[in-house]
KOLPAGU-608079 format. One line per 4 residues: number of its first residue (from 1); their letters; for each residue x, y, z of C-alpha. Coordinates in steps of 0.02 Angstrom, whole numbers, plus 50000, padded with zeros to 5 digits. Example, Ala and Ser with C-alpha at 12.3 -4.5 7.8 and 13.67 -1.06 7.14 Angstrom:
% KOLPAGU-608079
1	as	50615 49775 50390; 50684 49947 50357
***
This chain:
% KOLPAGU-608079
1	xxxx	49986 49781 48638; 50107 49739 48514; 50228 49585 48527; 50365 49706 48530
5	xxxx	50304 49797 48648; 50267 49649 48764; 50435 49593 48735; 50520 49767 48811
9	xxxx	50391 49741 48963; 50443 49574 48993; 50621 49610 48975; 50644 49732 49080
13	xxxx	50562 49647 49228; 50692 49495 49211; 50834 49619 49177; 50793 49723 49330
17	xxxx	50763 49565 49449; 50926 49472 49360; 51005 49644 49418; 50958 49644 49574
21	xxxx	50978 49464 49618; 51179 49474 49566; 51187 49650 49683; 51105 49536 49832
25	xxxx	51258 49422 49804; 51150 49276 49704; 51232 49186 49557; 51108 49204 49409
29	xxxx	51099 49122 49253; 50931 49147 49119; 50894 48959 49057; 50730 49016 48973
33	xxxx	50651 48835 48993; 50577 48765 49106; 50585 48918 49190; 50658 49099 49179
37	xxxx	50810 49073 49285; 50917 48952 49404; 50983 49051 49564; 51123 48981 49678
41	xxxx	51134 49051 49848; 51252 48941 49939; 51263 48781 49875; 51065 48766 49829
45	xxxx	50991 48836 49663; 50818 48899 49667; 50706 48890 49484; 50613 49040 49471
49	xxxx	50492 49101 49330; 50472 49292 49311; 50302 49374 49267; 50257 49537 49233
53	xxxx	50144 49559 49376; 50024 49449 49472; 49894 49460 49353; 49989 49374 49193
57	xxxx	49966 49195 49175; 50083 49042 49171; 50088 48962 48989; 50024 48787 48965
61	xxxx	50184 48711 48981; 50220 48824 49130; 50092 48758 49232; 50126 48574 49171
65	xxxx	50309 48586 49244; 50249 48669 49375; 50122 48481 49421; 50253 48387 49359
69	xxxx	50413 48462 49441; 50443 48350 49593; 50575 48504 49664; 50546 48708 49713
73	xxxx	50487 48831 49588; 50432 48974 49636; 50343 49094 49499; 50370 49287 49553
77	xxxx	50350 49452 49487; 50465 49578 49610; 50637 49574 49672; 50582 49563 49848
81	xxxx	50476 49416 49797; 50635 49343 49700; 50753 49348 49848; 50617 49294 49975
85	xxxx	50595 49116 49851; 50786 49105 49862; 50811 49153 50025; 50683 49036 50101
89	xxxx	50720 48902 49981; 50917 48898 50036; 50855 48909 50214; 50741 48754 50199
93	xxxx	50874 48656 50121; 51028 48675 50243; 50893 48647 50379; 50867 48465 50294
97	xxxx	51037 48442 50268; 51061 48336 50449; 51217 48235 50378; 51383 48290 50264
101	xxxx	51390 48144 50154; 51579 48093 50147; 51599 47926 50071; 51673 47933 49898
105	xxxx	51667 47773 49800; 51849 47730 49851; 51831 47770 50026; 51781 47633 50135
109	xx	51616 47592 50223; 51585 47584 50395
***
C-alpha cells in the first residue's frame, strides 16, 4: 500500500468519527500529538487516538504516552467505540466529583 493511499484510509476514519462525534453533540478538536483528538462532553475532555481497525498498531511513541500518561486515553477504531470512551469517561468523572470547589484566592477560608 502506498503512503498515499494509507493516508486516504486513515483520514477518512478520523473524518468520519470527528463527524460523528460533533452530530452526538461532542466538542472536537484534532491535536495530532499525543493523540488524535481531545473531546469535551460536559466539562471533561476525553484523549482519544483513532486507528484504522483493531488490527493496526500504536507507534512507539504511542504506546510510550500511553505508560507514561498518568490520565484516560482511550485508543479506538469506530464511532460507537469513540462515544462509549467519552461517554464513560464523563460519567466516571462527575461520579468523582463529590465537592464543587468554590474558594477563589480572594475568598476567605473557613
Amino acid at each position: 500500500m502506498s503512503l498515499s493511499r494509507w493516508d486516504a484510509a486513515t483520514d477518512g476514519n478520523q473524518k468520519a468519527i470527528i463527524r460523528g462525534l460533533r452530530q452526538a453533540g461532542f466538542t472536537v478538536e484534532y491535536i495530532r500529538k499525543p493523540c488524535d483528538l481531545v473531546v469535551g462532553s460536559q466539562g471533561v475532555n476525553t484523549l482519544l487516538e483513532i486507528k484504522r481497525n483493531e488490527k493496526a498498531p500504536l507507534t512507539m511513541k504511542q504506546i510510550n504516552f500511553e505508560f507514561e500518561w498518568r490520565g484516560q486515553y482511550a485508543v479506538v477504531w469506530t464511532l460507537p467505540m469513540a462515544v462509549n470512551a467519552v461517554l464513560e469517561n464523563t460519567q466516571r468523572c462527575q461520579s468523582n466529583q463529590t465537592t464543587k470547589v468554590t474558594n477563589t484566592p480572594n475568598s476567605p477560608q473557613q
